[in-house]
matplotlib code that plots the C-alpha trace (Angstrom):
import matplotlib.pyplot as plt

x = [-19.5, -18.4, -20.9, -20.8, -21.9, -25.8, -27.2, -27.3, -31.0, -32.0, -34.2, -36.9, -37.3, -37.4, -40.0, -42.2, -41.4, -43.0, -46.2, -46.8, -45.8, -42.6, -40.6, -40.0, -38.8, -36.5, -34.8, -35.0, -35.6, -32.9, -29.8, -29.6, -30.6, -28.2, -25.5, -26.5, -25.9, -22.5, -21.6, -23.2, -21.4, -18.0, -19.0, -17.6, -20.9, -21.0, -22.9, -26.8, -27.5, -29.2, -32.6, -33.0, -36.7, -39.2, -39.1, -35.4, -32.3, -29.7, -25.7, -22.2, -21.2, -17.7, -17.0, -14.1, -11.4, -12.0, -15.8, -17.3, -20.4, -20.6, -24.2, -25.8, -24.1, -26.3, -29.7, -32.5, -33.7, -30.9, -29.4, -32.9, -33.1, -29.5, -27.4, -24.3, -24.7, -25.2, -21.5, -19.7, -17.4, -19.2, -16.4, -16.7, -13.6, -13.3, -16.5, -18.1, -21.6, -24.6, -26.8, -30.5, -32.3, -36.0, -39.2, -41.3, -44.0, -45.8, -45.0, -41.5, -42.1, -40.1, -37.4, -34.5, -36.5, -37.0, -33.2, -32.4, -34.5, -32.6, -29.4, -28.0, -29.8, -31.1, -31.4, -28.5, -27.1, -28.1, -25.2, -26.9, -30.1, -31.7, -34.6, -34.4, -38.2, -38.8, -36.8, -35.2, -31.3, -29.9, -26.4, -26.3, -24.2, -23.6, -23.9, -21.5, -21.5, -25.4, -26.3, -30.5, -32.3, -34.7, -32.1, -31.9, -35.0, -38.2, -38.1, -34.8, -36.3, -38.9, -36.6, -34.5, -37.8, -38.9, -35.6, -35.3, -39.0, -38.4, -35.4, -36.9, -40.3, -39.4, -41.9, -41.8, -40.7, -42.8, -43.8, -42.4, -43.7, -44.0, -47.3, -49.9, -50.8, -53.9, -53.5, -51.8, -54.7, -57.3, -55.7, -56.0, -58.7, -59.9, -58.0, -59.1, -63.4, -62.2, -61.1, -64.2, -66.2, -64.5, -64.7, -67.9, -69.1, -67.5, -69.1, -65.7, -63.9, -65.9, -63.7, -62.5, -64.4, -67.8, -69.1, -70.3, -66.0, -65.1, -67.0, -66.0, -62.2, -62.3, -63.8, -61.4, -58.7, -59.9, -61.1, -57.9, -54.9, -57.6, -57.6, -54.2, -53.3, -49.9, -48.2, -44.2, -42.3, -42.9, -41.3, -44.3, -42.6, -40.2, -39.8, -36.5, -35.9, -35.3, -32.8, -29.6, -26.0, -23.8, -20.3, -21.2, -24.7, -25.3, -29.0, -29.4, -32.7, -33.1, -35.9, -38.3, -41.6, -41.7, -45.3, -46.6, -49.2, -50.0, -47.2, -49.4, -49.3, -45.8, -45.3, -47.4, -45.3, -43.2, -46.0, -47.7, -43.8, -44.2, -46.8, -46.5, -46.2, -49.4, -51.6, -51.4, -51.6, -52.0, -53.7, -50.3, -47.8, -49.8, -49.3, -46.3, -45.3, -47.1, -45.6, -41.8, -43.3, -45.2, -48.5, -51.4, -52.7, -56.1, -54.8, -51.9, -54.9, -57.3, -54.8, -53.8, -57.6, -57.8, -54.4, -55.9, -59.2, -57.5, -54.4, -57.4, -58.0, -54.2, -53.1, -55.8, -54.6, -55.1, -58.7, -58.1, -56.3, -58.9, -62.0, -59.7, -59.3, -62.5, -63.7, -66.4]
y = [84.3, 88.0, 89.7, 92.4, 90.8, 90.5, 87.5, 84.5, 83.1, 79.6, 79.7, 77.8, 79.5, 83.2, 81.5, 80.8, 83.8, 85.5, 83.9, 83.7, 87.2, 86.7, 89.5, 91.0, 88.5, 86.9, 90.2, 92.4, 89.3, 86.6, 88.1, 89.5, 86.1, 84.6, 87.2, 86.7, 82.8, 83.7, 85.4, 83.4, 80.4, 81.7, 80.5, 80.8, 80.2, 79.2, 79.9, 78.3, 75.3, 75.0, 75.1, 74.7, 74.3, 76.4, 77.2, 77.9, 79.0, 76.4, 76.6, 75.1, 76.0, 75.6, 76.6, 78.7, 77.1, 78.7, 77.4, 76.1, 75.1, 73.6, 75.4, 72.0, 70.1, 71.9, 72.0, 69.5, 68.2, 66.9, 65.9, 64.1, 61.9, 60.8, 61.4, 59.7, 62.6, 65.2, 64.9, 64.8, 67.2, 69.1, 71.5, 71.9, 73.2, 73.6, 70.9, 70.3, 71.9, 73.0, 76.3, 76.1, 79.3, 78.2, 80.5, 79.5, 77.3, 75.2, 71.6, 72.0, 74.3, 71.0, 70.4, 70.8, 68.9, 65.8, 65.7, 65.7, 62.7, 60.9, 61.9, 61.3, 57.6, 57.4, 61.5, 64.1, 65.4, 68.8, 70.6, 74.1, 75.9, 79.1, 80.4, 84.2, 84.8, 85.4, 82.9, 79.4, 78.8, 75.1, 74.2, 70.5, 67.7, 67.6, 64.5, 63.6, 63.0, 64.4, 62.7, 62.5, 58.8, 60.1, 59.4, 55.5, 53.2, 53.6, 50.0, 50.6, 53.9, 51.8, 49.6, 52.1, 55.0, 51.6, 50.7, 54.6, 54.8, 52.0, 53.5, 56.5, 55.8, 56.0, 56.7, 60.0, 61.2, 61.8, 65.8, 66.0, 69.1, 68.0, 68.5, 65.6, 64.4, 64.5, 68.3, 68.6, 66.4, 68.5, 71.8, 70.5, 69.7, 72.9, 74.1, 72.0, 72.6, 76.6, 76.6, 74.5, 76.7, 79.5, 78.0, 77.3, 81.1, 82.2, 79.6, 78.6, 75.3, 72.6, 70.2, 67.4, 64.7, 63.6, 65.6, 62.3, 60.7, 64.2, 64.1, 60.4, 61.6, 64.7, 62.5, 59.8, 62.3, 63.7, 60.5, 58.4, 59.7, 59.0, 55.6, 54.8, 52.0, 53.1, 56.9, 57.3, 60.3, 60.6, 62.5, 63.2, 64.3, 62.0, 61.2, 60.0, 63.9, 64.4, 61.4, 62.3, 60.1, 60.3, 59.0, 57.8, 56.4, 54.8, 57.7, 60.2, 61.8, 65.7, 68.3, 66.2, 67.7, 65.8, 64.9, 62.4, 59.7, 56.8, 55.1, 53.9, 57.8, 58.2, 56.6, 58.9, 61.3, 58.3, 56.9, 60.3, 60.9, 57.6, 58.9, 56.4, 53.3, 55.4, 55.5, 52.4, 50.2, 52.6, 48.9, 47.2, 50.1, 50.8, 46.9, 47.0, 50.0, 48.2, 45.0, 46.1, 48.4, 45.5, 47.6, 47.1, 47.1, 48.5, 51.2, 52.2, 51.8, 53.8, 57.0, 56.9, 57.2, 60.7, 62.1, 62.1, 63.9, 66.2, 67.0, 66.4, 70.3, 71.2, 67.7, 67.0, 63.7, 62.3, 62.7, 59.8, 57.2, 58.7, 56.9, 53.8, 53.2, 54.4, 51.7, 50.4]
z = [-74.4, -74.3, -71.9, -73.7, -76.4, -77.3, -76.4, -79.0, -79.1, -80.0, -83.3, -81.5, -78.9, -80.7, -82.6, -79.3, -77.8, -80.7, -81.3, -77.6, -76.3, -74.4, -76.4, -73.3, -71.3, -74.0, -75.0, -71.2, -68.9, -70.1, -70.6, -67.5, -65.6, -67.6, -66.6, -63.1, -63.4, -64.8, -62.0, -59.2, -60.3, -62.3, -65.5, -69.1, -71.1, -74.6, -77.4, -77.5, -78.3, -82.3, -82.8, -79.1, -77.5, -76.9, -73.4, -72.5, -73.4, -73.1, -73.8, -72.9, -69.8, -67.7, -64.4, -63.4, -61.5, -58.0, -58.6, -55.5, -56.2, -52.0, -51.8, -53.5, -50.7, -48.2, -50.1, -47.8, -50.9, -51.8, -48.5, -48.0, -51.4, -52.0, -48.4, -50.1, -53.0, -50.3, -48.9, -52.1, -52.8, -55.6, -56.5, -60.3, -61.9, -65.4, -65.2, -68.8, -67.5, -69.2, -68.0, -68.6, -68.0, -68.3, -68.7, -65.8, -66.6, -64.5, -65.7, -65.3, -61.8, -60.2, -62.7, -60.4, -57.5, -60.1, -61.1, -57.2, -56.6, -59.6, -58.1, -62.0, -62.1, -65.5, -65.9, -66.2, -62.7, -60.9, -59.9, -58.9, -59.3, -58.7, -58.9, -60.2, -60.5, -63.8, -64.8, -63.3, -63.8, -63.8, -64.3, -65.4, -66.5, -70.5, -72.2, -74.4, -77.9, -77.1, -79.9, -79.4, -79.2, -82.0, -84.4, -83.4, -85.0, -83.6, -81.9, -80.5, -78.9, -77.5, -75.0, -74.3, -73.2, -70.9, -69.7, -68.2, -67.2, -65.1, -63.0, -62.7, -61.3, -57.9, -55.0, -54.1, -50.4, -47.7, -47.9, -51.4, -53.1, -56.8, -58.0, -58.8, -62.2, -61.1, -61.4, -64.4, -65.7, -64.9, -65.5, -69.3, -69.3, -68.7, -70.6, -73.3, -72.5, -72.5, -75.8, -77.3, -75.9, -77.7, -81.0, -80.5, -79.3, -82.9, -84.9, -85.5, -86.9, -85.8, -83.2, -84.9, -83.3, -82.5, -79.0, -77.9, -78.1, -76.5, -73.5, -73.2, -73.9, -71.7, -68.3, -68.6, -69.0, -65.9, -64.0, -64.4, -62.1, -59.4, -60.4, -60.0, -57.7, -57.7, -57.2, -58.3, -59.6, -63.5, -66.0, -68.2, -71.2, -71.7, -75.7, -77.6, -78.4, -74.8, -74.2, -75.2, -75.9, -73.0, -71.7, -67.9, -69.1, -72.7, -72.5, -70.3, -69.8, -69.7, -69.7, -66.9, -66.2, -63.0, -61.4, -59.0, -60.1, -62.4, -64.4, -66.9, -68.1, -68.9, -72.1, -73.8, -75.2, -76.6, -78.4, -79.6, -81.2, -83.1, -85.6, -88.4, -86.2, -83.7, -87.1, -88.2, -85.0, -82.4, -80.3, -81.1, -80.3, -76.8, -76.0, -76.6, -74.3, -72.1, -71.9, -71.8, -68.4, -67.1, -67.2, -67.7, -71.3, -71.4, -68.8, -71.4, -73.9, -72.0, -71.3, -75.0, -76.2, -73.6, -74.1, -78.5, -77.3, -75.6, -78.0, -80.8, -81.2, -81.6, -83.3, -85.7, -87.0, -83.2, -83.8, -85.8, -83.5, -80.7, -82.9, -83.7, -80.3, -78.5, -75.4, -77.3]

ax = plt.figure().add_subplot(projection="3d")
ax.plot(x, y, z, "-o")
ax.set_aspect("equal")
plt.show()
């Protein structure tokens, strides 16, 4: 990429900037973090990645061949989860990289800390972050051919989803500073209550469900990730459109939203993703989930019926699978 050159923007993400407000950030705000980035770590950037998501700008990147990119080595995180990583030489010459320069948000506040505590088991390496304030800069291992698990069949995607859930839900260290999901949990919840009441104050669309199955949805939501009898590192977003292809792994994960709390929560995103298979036997698809985590059922069962109520006002169609599967 020329510097002089404006600043190639991922379809996707012009498209949220725009209906959420973040002109500013994505015209003034990124290129000059993404300059920065170039400069910090000696980088030839490519062009964006096509459509890209919604939250960041990602492209090719390679370092140049003086790159040092030592400052990883000395980083506590990382010297604390994965001493062996900590002393290898991470000089990345001419390294086939990628640069993600993120819009802050707070689910993925920990990004970089969740790909340290992988150390590149299951999930794409870290090989330097910053954080820039208005924006966070990772430079990360490329997957190659990329190709995403979304285009594999659905029950293929299945094993694969479980097979990385289960390397990845490590307990988290002592003193860690990833949020809880517990948080996260309650935070939509809120969120959720905020904009009923809203809708409500403007005699506006009528939610989608019964009040009675959104109050029910709504407390669970909130009451599970105190429930938990067990607390790992999750990545909380993780769907087949965020597993990509690569050469040292057959899937790599990428784009974590890494919190700490029940691992009965994490398939979620998989099975929202499965619509066809989620409508017609969304009882069937959650035992299955279940049984290739060794979870529990009803658990899987029981965070699927909250996460509908709560996507219910955004995702209509949940409403749906929320009264198939309501606890009697």
């Amino acid at each position: 990429m020329n510097p002089a050159k404006r600043l190639a923007l991922p379809q996707n993400l012009a498209e949220a900037a725009e209906s959420e407000g973040r002109q500013h950030w994505l015209t003034t705000v990124l290129p000059e973090v993404v300059a920065q980035a170039r400069n910090r770590w000696s980088l030839t950037i490519g062009e964006p990645f096509q459509p890209g998501g919604q939250t960041a700008w990602v492209a090719p990147a390679r370092a140049a061949a003086c790159a040092d990119l030592t400052l990883t080595r000395t980083d506590p995180a990382l010297t604390r989860t994965d001493p062996a990583l900590a002393r290898t030489d991470l000089t990345l010459a001419r390294a086939d990289l990628v640069l993600k320069v993120a819009w802050p948000h707070p689910e993925a506040a920990r990004e970089a800390d969740g790909l340290r505590a992988w150390a590149g088991h299951g999930a794409v390496r870290l090989h330097a972050a910053h954080d820039f304030g208005a924006a966070r800069a990772l430079l990360i291992e490329r997957c190659r051919p990329g190709t995403e698990l979304f285009r594999r069949p659905e029950p293929e995607q299945d094993t694969v989803i479980a097979a990385l859930l289960l390397r990845l839900w490590i307990p988290p260290d002592p003193g860690h500073l990833f949020p809880s999901l517990e948080q996260m949990c309650r935070s939509w919840a809120d969120q959720f209550e905020q904009r009923a009441a809203a809708k409500a104050a403007k005699a506006a669309k009528a939610l989608p469900l019964d009040p009675g199955l959104v109050r029910a949805g709504i407390a669970l939501f909130r009451e599970l990730p105190a429930t938990a009898d067990t607390q790992v590192l999750l990545c909380t977003d993780l769907h087949a459109g965020n597993v990509l292809a690569a050469a040292r792994e057959p899937w790599l994960v990428i784009d974590p939203k890494p919190h700490v709390g029940d691992p009965a929560y994490d398939p979620l995103q998989h099975l929202l993703n499965c619509g066809e298979r989620l409508h017609a036997d969304p009882r069937g698809l959650a035992r299955r989930m279940a049984s290739l985590l060794d979870l529990d059922p009803d658990r899987v069962l029981s965070w699927l019926f909250a996460r509908c109520v709560q996507e219910s006002a955004e995702w209509p169609a949940l409403a749906e699978v929320a009264r198939t599967i309501a606890p009697a």
